[in-house]
Structure formats: structure tokens, C-alpha cells
C-alpha positions as CSV (number, residue, x, y, z in Angstrom):
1,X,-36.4,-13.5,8.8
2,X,-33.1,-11.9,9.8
3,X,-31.0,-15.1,7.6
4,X,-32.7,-13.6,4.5
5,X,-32.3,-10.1,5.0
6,X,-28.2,-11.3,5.2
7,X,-28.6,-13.8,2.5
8,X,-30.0,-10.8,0.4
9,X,-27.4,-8.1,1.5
10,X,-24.4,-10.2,0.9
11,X,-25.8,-10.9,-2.3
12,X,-26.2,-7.6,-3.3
13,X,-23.0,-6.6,-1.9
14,X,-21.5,-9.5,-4.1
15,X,-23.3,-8.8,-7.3
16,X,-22.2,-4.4,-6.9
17,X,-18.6,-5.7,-6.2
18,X,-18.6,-7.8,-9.6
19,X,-20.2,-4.8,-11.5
20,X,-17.9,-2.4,-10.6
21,X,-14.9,-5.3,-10.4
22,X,-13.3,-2.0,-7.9
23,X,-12.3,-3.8,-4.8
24,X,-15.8,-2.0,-3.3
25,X,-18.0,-3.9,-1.6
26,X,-16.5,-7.2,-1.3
27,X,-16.1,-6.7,2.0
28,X,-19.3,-6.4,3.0
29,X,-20.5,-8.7,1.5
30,X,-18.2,-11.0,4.4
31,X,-19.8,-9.2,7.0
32,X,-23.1,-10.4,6.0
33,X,-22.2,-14.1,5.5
34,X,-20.5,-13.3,9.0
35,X,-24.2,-12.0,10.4
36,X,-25.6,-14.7,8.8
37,X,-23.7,-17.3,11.0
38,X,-24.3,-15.3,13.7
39,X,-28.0,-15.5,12.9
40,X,-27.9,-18.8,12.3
41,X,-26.8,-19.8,16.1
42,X,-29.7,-17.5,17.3
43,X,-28.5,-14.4,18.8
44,X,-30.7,-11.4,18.3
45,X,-30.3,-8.4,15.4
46,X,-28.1,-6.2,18.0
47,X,-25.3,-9.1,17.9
48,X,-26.2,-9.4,13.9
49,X,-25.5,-6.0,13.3
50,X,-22.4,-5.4,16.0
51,X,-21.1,-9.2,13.7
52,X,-21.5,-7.4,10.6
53,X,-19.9,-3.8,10.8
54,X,-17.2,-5.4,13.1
55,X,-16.4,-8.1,10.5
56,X,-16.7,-5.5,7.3
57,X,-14.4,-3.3,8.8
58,X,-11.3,-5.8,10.1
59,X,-11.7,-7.4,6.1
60,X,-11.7,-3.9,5.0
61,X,-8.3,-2.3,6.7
62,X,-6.5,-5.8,6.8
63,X,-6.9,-7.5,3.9
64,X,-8.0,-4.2,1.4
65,X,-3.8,-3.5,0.8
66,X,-3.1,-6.9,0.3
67,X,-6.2,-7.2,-2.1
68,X,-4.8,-3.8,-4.2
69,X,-1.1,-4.9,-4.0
70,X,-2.0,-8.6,-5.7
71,X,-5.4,-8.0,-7.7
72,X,-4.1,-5.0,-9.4
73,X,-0.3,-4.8,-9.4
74,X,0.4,-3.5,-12.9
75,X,-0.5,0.3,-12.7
76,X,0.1,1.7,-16.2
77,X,1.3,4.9,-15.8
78,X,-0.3,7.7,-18.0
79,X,1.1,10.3,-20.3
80,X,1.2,13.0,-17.7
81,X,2.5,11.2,-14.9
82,X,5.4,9.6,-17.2
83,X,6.4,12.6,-18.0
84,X,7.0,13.7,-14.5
85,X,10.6,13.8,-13.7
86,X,11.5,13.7,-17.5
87,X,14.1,16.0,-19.1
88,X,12.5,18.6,-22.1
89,X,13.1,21.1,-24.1
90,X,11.9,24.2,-24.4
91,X,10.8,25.9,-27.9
92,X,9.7,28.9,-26.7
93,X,10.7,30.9,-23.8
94,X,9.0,30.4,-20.2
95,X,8.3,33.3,-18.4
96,X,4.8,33.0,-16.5
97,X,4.0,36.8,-16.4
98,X,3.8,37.1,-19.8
99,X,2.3,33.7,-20.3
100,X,4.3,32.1,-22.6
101,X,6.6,28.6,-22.8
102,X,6.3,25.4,-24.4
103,X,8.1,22.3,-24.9
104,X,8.1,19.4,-26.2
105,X,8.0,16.0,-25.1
106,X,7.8,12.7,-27.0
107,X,7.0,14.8,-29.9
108,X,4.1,16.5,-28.5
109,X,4.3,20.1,-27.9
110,X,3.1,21.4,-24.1
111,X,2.4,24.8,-22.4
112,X,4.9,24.9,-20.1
113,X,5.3,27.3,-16.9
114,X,8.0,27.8,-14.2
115,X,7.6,25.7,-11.6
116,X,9.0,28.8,-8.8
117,X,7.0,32.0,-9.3
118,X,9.5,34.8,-11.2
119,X,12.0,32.0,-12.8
120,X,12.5,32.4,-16.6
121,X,14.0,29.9,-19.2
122,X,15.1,31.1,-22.5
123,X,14.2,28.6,-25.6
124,X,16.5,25.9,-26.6
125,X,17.1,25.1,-22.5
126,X,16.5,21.9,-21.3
127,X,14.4,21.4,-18.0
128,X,13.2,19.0,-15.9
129,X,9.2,18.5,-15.8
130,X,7.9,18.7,-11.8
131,X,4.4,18.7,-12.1
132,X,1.5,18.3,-14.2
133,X,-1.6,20.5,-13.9
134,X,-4.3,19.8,-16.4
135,X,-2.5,20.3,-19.6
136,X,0.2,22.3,-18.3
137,X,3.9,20.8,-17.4
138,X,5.6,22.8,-14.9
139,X,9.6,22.6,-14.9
140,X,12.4,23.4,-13.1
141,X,16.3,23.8,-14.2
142,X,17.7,20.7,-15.0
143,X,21.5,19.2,-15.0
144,X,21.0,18.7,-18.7
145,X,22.9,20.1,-21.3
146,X,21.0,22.6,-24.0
147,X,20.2,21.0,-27.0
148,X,21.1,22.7,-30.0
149,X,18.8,21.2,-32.8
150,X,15.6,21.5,-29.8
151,X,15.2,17.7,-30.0
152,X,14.3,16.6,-25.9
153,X,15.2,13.6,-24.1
């Protein structure tokens, strides 16, 4: 009885694993082929269960990095994390009391606010962007030169 209990969980935990195609559940599903050997040369549910949480977790934490290193090497970055680190230009001054400050990146114009509480940038200044939150780039002073016709890099 206990064989098909394991066939059954490693089957659901392979068929969840292809739905979501997330790196998951795969891993379970191994510990329950793993209980099902176990159950197979007769030792009781106790030694079943010890098999498959034992087995789940060594797959899990030992082969898991490798699995997200090779399966899914090409992380495409987004627009907001691309833009961290990137030089702008501001088109309006930034000065977070008053709530104001944009700039533009890629062609797309951003609310932009000082990175350090009480820092203001005049318009026309180029800065460097240090974080995103929501739809909000948050910049710092940049080794950049000002750009006189407010184009960015």
C-alpha cells in the first residue's frame, strides 16, 4: 500500500514541477522514488518517511544552485533594474521636500528623488540612478559632466 502512496506523490510532485516549469517540486518528487525503494526492500513507513524528507532536502540545498545556475542562466534584466547604476539627466529640479524632479532615461521621463534626505540637484545636472522604488529613480551626484541640450547617457 505504502509503494502507491510514493508512486502517487512523486507523480504529483512531477506533474506540479512541469506545470509551474519553477525548479519547485522536482525535488520531491526524488524523495518519493527514494521512499519508494526504500519500500520496496520492506522497511516500515517510519524509515519511508525519515528516506523521503532526508533525500528531498540533500537534492534540494545541493543540487538546487546548480539546477538555477544551468537551467536558467540567461536572466534578462528589466527596465528598472538596467537602469540602476546608469548616468541621467535631470529636467526638472530634485528637491524631495517640495516634491519635485524628473529625468529622463532612454527617452522616458521618471520622477526622480534624492537618494540622501536634504540633497538638491538643479535641472540640466547629470546623476547617477541608485535605486528604484516603484516608479521612482533615486539618484545620487555623479562624475558626469552637465549636459547642456538635457539629452542623458
Amino acid at each position: 500500500m505504502e509503494a502507491i502512496v510514493w508512486v502517487v506523490l512523486a507523480i504529483i510532485f512531477a506533474v506540479v514541477e512541469i506545470i509551474t516549469v519553477g525548479l519547485t517540486s522536482i525535488w520531491f518528487a526524488g524523495g518519493a522514488l527514494a521512499a519508494l525503494l526504500v519500500s520496496a526492500l520492506g522497511l516500515n513507513v517510519v524509515w519511508q518517511i525519515v528516506v523521503f524528507v532526508l533525500v528531498s532536502v540533500l537534492l534540494l540545498v545541493f543540487t538546487r544552485p546548480w539546477a538555477l545556475k544551468y537551467v536558467k542562466p540567461h536572466h534578462v534584466k528589466t527596465n528598472y533594474e538596467s537602469a540602476i547604476g546608469k548616468n541621467v539627466c535631470l529636467t526638472e529640479e530634485v528637491d524631495n521636500i517640495k516634491g519635485t524632479g524628473t529625468a529622463v532615461l532612454s527617452g522616458q521621463e521618471w520622477t526622480a528623488r534624492a537618494y540622501e534626505e536634504g540633497k538638491k540637484f538643479a535641472a540640466g545636472m547629470i546623476v547617477t540612478v541608485k535605486e528604484i522604488r516603484g516608479v521612482t529613480m533615486y539618484v545620487v551626484e555623479s562624475e558626469a559632466m552637465p549636459v547642456q541640450n538635457g539629452a542623458a547617457e
